[in-house]
gemmi code that builds the backbone of each chain (N, CA, C; Angstrom):
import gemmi

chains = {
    "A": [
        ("UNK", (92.591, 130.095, 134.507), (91.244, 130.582, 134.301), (91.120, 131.298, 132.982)),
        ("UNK", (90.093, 131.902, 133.003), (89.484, 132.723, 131.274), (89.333, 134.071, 131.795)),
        ("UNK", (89.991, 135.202, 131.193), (89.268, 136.077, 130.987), (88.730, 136.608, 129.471)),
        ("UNK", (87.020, 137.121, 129.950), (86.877, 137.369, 128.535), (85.844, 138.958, 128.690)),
        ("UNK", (86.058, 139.521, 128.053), (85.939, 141.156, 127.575), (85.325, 141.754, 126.612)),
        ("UNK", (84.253, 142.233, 127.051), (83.161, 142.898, 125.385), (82.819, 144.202, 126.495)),
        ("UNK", (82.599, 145.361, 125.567), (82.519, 146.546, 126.178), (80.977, 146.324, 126.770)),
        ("UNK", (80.097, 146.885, 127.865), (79.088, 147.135, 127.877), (78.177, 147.263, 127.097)),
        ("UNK", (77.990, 148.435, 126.699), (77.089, 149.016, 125.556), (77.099, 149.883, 124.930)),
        ("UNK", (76.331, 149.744, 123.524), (76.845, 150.513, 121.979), (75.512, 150.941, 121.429)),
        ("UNK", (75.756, 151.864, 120.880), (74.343, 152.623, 120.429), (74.869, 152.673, 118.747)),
        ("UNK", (73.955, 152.760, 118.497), (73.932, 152.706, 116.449), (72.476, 153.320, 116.327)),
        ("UNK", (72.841, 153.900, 114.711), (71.008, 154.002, 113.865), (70.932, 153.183, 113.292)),
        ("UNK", (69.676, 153.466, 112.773), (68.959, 152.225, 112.266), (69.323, 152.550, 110.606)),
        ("UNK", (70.031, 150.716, 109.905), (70.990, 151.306, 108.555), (71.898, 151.335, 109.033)),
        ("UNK", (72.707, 151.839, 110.059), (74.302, 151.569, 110.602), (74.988, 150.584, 110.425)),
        ("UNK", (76.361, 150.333, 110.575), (77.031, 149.267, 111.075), (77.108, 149.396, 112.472)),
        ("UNK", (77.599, 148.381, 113.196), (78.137, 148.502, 114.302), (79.061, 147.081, 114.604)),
        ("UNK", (79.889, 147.558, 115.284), (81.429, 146.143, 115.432), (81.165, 145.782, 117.317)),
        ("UNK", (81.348, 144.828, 117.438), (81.596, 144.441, 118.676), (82.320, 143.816, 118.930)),
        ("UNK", (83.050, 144.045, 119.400), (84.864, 143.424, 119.774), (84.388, 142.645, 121.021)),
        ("UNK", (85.436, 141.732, 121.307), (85.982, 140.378, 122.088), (86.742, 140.381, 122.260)),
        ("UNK", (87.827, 140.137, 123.572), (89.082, 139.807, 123.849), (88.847, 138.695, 125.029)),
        ("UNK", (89.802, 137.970, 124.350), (89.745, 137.073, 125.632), (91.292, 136.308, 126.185)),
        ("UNK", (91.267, 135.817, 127.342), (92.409, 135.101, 127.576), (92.333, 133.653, 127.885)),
        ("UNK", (92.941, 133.049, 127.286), (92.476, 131.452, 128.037), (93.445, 130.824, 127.424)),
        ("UNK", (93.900, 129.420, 128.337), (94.710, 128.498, 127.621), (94.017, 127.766, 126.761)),
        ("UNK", (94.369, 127.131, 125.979), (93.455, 125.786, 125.074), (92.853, 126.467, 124.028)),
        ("UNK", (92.906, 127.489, 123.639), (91.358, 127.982, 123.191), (90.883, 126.717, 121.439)),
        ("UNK", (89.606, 126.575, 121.913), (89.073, 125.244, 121.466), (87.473, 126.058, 120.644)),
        ("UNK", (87.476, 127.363, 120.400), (86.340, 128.108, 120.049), (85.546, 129.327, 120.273)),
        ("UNK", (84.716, 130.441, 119.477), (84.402, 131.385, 120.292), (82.952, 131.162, 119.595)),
        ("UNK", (82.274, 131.665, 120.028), (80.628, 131.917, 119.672), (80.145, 132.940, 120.178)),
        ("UNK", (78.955, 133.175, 119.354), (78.634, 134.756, 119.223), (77.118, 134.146, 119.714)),
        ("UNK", (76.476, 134.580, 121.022), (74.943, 134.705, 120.830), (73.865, 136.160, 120.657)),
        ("UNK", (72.689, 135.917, 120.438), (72.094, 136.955, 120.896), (70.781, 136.817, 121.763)),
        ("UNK", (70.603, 137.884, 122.647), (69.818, 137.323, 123.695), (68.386, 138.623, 123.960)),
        ("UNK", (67.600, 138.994, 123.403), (66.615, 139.915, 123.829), (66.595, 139.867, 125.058)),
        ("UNK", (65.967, 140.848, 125.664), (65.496, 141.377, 127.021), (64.602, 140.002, 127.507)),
        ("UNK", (64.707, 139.170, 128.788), (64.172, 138.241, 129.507), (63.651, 136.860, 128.329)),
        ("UNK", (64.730, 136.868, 127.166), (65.028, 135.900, 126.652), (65.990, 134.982, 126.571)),
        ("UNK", (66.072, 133.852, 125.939), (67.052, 132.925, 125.964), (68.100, 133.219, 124.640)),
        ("UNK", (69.215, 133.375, 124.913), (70.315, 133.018, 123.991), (69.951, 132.706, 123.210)),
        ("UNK", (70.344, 133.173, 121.931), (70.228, 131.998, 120.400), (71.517, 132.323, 119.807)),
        ("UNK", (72.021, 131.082, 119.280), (72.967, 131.090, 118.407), (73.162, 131.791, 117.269)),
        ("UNK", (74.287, 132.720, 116.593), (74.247, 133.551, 116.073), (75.757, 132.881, 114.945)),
        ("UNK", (76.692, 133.003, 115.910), (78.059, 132.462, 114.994), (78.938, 131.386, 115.982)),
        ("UNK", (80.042, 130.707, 114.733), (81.226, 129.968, 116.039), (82.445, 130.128, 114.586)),
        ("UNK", (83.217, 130.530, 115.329), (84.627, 130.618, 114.849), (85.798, 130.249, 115.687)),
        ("UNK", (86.329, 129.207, 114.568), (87.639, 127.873, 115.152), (88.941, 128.733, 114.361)),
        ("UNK", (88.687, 128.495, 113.299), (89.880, 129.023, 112.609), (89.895, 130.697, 112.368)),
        ("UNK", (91.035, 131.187, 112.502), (91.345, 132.600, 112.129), (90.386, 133.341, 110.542)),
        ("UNK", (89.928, 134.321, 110.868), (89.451, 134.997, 109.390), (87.811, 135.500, 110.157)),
        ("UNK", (87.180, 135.881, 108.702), (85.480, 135.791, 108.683), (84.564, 134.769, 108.294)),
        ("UNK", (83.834, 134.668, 109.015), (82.327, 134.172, 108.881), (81.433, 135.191, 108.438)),
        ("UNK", (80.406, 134.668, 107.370), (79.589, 135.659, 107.247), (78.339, 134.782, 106.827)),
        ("UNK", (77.231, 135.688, 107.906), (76.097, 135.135, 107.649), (74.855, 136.017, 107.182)),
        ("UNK", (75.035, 136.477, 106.464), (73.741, 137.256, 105.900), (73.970, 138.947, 106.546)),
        ("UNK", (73.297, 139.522, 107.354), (73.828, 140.781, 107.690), (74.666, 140.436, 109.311)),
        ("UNK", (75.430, 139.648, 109.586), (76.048, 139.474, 110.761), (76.984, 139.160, 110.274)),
        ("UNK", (78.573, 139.130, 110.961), (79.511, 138.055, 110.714), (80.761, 137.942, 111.816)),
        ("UNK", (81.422, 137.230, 111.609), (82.021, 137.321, 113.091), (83.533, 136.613, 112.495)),
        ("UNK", (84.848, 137.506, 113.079), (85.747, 137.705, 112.634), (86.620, 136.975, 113.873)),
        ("UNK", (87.978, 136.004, 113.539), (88.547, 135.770, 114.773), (90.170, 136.405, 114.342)),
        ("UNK", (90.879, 136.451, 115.406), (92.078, 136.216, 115.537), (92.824, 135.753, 116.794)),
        ("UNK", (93.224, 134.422, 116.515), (93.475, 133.471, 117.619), (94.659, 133.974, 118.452)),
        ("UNK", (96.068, 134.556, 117.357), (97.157, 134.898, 117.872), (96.879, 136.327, 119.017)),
        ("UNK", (96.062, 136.963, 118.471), (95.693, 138.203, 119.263), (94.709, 137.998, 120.436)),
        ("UNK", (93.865, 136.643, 120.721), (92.635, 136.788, 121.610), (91.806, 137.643, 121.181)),
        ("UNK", (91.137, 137.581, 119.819), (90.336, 138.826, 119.723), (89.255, 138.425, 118.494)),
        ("UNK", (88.641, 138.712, 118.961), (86.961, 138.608, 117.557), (86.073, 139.597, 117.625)),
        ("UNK", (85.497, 140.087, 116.721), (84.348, 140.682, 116.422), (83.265, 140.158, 115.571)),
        ("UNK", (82.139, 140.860, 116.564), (80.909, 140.860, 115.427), (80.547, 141.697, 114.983)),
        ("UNK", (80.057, 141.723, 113.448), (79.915, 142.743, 112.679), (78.439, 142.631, 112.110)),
        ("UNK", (77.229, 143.758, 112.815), (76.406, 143.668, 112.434), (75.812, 144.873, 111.494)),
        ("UNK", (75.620, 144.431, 109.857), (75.705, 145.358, 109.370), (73.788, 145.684, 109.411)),
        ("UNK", (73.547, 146.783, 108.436), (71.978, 147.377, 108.161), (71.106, 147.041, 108.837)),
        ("UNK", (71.603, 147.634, 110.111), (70.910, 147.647, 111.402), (69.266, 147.788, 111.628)),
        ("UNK", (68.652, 146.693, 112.152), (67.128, 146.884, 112.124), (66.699, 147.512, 113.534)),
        ("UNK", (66.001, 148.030, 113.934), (65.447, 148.060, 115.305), (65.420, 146.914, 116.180)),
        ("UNK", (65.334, 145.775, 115.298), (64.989, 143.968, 116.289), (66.887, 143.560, 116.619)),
        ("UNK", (67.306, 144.321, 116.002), (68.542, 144.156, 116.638), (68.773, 144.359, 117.693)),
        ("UNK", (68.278, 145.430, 118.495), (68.213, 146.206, 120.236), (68.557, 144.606, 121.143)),
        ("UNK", (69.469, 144.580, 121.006), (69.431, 143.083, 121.846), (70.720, 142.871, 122.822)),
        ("UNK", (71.290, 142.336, 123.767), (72.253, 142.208, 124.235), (73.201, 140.813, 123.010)),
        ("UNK", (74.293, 141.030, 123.077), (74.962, 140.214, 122.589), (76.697, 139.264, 123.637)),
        ("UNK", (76.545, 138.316, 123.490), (77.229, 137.454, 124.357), (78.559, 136.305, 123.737)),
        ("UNK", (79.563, 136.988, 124.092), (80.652, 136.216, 123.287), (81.203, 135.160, 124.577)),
        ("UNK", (81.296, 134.192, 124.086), (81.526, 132.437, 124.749), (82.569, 131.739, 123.896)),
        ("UNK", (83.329, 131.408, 125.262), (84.748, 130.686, 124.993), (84.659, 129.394, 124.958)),
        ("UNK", (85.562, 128.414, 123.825), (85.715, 126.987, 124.851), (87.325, 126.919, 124.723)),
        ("UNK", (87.062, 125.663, 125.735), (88.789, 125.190, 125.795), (88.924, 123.811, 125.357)),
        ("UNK", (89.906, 123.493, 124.886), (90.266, 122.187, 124.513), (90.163, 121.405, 125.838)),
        ("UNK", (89.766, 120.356, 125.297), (89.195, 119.357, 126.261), (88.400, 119.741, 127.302)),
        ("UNK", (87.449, 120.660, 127.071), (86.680, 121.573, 127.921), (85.466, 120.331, 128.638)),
        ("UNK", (85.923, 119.576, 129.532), (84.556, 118.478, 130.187), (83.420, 119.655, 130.070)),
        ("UNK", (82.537, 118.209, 129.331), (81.132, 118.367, 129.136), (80.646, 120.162, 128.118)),
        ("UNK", (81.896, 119.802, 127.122), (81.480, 121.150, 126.016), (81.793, 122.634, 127.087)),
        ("UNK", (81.789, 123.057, 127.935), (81.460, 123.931, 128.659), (81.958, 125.065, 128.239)),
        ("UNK", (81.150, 126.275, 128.165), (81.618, 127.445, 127.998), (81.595, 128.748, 128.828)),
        ("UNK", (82.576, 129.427, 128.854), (82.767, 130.684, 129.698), (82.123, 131.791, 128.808)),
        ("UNK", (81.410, 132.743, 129.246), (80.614, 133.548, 128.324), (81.262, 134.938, 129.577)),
        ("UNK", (81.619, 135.740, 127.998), (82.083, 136.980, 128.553), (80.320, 138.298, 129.014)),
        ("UNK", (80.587, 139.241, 129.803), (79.709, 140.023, 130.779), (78.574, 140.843, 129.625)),
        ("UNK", (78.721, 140.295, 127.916), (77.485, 140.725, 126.917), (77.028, 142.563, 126.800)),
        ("UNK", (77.101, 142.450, 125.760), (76.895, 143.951, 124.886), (75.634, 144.301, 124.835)),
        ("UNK", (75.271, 144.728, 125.404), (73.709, 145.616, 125.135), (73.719, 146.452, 123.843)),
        ("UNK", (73.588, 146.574, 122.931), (73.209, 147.331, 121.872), (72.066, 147.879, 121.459)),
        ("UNK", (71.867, 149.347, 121.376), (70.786, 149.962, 121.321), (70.623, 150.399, 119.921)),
        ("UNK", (69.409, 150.073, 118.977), (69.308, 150.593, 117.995), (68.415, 151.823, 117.868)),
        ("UNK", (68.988, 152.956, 117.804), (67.849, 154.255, 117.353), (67.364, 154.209, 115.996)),
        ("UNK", (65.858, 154.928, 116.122), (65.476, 155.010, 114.378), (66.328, 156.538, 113.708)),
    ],
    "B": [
        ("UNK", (57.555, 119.609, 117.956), (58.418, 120.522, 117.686), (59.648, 120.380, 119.045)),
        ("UNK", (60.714, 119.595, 118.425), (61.675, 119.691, 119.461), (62.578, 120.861, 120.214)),
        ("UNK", (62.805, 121.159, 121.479), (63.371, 122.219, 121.853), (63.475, 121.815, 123.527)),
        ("UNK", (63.909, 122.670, 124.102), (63.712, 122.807, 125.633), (63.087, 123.675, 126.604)),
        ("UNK", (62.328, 122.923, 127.462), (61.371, 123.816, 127.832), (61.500, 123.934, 129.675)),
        ("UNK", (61.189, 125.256, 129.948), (61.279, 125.499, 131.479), (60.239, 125.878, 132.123)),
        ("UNK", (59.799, 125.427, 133.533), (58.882, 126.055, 134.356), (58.968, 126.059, 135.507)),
        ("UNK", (58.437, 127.009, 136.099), (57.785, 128.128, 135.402), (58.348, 128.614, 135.229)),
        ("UNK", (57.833, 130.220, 134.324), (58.362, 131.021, 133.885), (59.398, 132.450, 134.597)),
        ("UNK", (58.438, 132.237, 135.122), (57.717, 132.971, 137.212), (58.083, 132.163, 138.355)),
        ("UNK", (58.814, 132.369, 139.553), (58.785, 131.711, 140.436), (58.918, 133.180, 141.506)),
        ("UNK", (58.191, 132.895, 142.838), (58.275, 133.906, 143.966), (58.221, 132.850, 145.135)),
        ("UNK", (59.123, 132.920, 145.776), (59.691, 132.411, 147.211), (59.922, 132.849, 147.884)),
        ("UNK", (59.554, 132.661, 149.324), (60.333, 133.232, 150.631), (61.372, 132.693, 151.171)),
        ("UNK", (62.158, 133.701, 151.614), (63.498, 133.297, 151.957), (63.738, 132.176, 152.754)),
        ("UNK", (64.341, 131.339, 152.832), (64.460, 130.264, 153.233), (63.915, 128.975, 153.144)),
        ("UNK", (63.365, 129.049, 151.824), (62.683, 127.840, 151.229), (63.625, 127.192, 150.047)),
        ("UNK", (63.364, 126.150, 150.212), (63.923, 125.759, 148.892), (63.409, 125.366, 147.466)),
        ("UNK", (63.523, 125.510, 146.933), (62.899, 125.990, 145.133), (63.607, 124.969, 144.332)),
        ("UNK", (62.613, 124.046, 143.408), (63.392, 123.185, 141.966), (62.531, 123.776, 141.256)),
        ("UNK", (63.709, 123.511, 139.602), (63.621, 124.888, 138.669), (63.978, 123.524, 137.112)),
        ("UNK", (62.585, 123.723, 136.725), (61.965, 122.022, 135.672), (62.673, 122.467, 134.352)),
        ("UNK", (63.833, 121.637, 133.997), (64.025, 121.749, 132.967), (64.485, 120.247, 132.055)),
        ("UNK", (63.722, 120.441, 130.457), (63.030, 118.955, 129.968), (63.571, 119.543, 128.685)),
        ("UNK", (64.335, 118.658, 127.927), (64.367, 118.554, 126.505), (64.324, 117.279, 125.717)),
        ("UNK", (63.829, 117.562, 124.533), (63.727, 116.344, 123.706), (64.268, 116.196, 122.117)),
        ("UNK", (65.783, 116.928, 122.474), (66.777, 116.994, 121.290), (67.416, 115.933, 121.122)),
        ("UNK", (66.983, 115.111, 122.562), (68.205, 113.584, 122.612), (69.489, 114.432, 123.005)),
        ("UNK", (69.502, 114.972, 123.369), (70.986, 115.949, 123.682), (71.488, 115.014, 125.160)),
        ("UNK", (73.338, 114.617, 124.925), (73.709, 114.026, 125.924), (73.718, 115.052, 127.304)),
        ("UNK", (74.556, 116.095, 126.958), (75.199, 117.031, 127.789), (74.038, 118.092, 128.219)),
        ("UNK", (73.450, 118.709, 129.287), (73.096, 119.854, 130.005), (73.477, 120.664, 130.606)),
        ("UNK", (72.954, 121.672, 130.652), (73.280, 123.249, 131.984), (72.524, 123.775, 132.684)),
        ("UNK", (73.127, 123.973, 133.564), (72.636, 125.287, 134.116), (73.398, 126.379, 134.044)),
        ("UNK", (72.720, 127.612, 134.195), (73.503, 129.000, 134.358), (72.238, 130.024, 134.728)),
        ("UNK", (73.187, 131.265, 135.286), (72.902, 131.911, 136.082), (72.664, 133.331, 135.882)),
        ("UNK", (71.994, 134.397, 135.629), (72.179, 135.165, 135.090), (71.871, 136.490, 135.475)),
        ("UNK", (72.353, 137.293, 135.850), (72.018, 138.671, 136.883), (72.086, 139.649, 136.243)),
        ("UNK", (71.101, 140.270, 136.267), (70.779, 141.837, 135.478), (71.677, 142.682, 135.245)),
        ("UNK", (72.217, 142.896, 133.702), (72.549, 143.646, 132.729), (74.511, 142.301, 132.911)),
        ("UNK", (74.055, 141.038, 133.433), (75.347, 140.258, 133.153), (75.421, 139.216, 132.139)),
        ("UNK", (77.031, 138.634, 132.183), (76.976, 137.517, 131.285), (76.045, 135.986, 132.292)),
        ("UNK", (76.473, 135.277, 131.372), (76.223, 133.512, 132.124), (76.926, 133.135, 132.920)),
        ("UNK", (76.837, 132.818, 134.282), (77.718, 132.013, 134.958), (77.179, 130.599, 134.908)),
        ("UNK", (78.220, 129.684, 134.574), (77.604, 128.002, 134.970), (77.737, 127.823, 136.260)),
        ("UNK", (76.522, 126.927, 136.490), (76.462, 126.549, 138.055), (76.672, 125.023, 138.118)),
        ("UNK", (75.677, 124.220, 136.912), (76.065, 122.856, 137.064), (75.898, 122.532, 135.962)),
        ("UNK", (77.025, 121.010, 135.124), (76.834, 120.902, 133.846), (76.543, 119.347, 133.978)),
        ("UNK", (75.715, 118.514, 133.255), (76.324, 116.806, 133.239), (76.128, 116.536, 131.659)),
        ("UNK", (77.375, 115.460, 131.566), (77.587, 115.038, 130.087), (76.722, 113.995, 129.974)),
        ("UNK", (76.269, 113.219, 131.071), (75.658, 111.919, 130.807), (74.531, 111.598, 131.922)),
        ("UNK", (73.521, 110.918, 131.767), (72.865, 110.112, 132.589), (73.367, 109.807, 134.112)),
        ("UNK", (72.821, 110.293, 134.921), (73.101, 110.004, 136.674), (74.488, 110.496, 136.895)),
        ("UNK", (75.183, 111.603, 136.107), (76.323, 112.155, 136.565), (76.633, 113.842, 136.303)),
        ("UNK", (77.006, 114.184, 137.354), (77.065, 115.793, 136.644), (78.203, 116.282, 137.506)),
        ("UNK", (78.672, 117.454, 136.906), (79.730, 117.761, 137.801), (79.570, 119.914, 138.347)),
        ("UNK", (80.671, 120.478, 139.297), (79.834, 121.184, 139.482), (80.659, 122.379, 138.407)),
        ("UNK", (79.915, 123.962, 138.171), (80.165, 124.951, 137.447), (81.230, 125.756, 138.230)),
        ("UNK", (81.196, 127.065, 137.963), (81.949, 127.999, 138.466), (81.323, 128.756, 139.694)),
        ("UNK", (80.082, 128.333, 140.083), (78.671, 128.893, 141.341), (78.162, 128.132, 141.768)),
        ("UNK", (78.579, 126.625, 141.998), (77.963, 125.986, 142.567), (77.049, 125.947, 143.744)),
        ("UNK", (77.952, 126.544, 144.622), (77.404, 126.888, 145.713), (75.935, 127.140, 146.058)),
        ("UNK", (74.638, 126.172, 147.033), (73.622, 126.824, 146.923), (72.744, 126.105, 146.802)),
        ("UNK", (73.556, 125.063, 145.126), (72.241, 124.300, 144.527), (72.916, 123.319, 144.489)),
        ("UNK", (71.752, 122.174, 144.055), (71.931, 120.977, 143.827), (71.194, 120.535, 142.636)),
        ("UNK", (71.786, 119.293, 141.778), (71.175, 118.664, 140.751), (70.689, 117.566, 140.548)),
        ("UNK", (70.034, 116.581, 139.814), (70.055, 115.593, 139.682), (69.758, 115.166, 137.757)),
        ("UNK", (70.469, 114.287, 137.779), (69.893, 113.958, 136.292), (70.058, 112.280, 136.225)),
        ("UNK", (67.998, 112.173, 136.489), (68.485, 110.484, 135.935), (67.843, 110.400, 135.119)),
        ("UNK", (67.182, 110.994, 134.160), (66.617, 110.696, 132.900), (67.693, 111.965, 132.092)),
        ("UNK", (67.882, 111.078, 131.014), (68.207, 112.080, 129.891), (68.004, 113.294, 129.335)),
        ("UNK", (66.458, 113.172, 129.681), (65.863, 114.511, 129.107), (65.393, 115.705, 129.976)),
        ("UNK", (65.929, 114.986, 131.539), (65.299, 116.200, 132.621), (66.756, 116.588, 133.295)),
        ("UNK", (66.689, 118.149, 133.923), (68.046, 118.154, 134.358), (67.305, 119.205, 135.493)),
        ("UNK", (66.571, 118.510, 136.663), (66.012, 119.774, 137.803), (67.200, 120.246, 138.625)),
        ("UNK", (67.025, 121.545, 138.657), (67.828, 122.512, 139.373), (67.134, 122.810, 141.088)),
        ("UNK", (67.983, 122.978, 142.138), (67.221, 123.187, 143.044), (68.022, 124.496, 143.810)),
        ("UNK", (67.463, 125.416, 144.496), (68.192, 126.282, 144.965), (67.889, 126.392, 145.993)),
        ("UNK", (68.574, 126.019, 147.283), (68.873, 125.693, 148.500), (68.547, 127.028, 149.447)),
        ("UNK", (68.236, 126.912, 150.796), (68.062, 127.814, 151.062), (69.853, 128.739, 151.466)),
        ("UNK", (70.590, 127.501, 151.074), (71.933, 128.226, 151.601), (72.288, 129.195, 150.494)),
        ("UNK", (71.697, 129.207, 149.531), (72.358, 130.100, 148.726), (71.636, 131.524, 148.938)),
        ("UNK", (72.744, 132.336, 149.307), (72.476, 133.438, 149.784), (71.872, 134.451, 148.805)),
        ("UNK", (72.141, 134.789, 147.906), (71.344, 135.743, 146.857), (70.672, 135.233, 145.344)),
        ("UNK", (69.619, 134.307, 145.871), (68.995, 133.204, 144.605), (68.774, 133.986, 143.882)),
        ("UNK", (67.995, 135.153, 143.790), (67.218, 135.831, 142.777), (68.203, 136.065, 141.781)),
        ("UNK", (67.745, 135.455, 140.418), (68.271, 135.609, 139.409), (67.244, 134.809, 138.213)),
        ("UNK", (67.954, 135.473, 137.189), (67.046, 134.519, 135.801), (67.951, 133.240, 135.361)),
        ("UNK", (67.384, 131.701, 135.657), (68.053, 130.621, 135.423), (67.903, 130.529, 134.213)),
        ("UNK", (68.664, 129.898, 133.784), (68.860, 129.405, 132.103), (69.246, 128.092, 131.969)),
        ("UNK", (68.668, 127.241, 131.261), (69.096, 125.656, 131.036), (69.209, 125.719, 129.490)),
        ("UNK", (70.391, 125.194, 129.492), (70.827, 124.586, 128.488), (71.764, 123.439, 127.834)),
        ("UNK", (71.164, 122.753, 126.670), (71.474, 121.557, 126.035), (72.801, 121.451, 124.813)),
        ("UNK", (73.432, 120.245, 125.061), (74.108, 119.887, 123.598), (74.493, 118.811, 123.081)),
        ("UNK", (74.840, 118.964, 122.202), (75.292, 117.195, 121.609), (76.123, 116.629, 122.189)),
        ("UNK", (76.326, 115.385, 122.030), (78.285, 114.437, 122.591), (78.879, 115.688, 122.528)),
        ("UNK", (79.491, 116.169, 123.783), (80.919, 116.927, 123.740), (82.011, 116.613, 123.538)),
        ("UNK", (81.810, 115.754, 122.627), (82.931, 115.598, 121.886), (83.253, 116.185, 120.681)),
        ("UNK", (82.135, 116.567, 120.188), (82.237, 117.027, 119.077), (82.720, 118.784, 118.304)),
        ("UNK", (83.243, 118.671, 118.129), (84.048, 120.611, 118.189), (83.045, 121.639, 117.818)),
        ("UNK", (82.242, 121.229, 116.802), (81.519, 122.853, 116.762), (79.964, 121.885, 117.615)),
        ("UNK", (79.925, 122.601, 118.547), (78.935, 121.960, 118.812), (78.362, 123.207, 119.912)),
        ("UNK", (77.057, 123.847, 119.257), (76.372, 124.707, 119.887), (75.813, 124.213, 120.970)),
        ("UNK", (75.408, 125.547, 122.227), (74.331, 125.256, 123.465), (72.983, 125.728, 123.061)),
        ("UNK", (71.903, 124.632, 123.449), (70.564, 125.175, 122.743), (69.696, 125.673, 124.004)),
        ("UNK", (69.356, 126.425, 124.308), (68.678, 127.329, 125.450), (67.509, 127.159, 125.756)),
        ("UNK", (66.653, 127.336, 126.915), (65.611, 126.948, 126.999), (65.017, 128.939, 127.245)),
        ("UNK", (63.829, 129.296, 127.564), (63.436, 130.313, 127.653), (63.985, 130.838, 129.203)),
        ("UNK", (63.986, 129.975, 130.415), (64.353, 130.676, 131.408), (63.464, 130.801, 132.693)),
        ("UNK", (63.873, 130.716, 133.745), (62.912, 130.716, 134.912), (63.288, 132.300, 135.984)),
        ("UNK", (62.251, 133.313, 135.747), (63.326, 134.136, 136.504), (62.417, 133.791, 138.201)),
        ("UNK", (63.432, 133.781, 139.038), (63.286, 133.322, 139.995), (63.727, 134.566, 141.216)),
        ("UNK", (62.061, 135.272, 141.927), (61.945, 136.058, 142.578), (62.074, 135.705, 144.402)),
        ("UNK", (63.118, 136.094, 145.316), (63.104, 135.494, 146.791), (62.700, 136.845, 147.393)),
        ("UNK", (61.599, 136.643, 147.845), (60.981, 137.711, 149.072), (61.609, 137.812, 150.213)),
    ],
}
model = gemmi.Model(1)
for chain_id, residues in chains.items():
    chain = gemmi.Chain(chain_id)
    for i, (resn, *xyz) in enumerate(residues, 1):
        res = gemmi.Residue()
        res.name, res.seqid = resn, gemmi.SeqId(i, " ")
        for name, pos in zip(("N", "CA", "C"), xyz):
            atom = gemmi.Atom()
            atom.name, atom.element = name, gemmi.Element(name[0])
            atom.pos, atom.b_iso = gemmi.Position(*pos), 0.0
            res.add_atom(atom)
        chain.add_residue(res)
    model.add_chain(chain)
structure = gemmi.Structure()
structure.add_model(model)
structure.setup_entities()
């Protein structure tokens, strides 16, 4: 099976950084992805990291390390529209039908 | 404007009825989902299919049932056996899974209320 691990929830100001760590366990590992999901919204794609290092996408970026089970996202100059839960998702090699395990998502609160 | 779309948005049922939960995309996307989603949690999958008239089941199966014979529809149904329905459903789409980076594209969501 998978286990996968993101703290609850993180508070930041607005202009902050804030990091959100990932750990996970799984055989195969075949990918991680980063979503973000507002309050009684749908997921949207944010990042995916295969190979070890950073991604960086504008003020987000998302960091892996395969040997460790471990990634972060790094969201820098924090807006208020950030206030969003965030959701880190595993795959596995030869995972039938793409499928992903999505770890229990970060609520992040932005203060002004 | 292509995407995936769910309805309703809103659903309220009494217990022991059974409920299908409309979900339609037009990405041409082979592969679909379902998942499951309970207040302040992650996604659980309940049912996924890679292809036309076949699907197999998630990690929650239990409850529901699927069908997919068109490509672009993947209705969810939630049985009256499933003991604690209320939750916000989520459907979602993707390309050939075959392919390695290959994102899930989300639909908005049905939250689904049992009286």
């Amino acid at each position: 099976g998978q286990n996968i691990d993101q703290p609850t929830e993180m508070t930041a100001t607005e202009g902050a950084i804030v990091q959100i760590n990932c750990t996970y366990q799984t055989s195969g590992f075949n990918g991680l992805f980063w979503y973000q999901q507002h309050a009684g919204e749908a997921p949207t794609f944010l990042s995916y990291n295969v190979l070890d290092g950073l991604e960086e996408k504008g003020r987000f970026s998302s960091f892996l390390s395969r040997s460790k089970g471990y990634s972060y996202l790094l969201l820098k100059e924090l807006q208020m529209k950030d206030s969003a839960s965030y959701l880190c998702a595993v795959r596995q090699i030869k995972a039938a039908g793409n499928k992903l395990t999505f770890g229990g998502g970060t609520r992040v609160l932005v203060k002004p | 404007d292509g995407g995936i779309t769910q309805s309703p948005k809103y659903l309220f049922r009494k217990e022991g009825q059974n409920v299908t939960l409309s979900c339609e995309q037009n990405l041409n996307h082979d592969a679909m989902y379902w998942y499951r989603q309970d207040p302040g949690q992650g996604l659980r999958l309940i049912y996924y299919s890679q292809i036309v008239n076949d699907f197999q089941k998630g990690d929650i199966a239990e409850g529901y049932s699927v069908s997919r014979e068109k490509k672009e529809s993947f209705p969810l149904t939630v049985t009256s056996a499933q003991k604690n329905p209320t939750a916000f459903y989520l459907c979602a789409s993707s390309m050939n899974s075959v392919i390695p980076y290959n994102e899930q594209f989300f639909g908005p969501g049905t939250r689904l209320t049992v009286l």
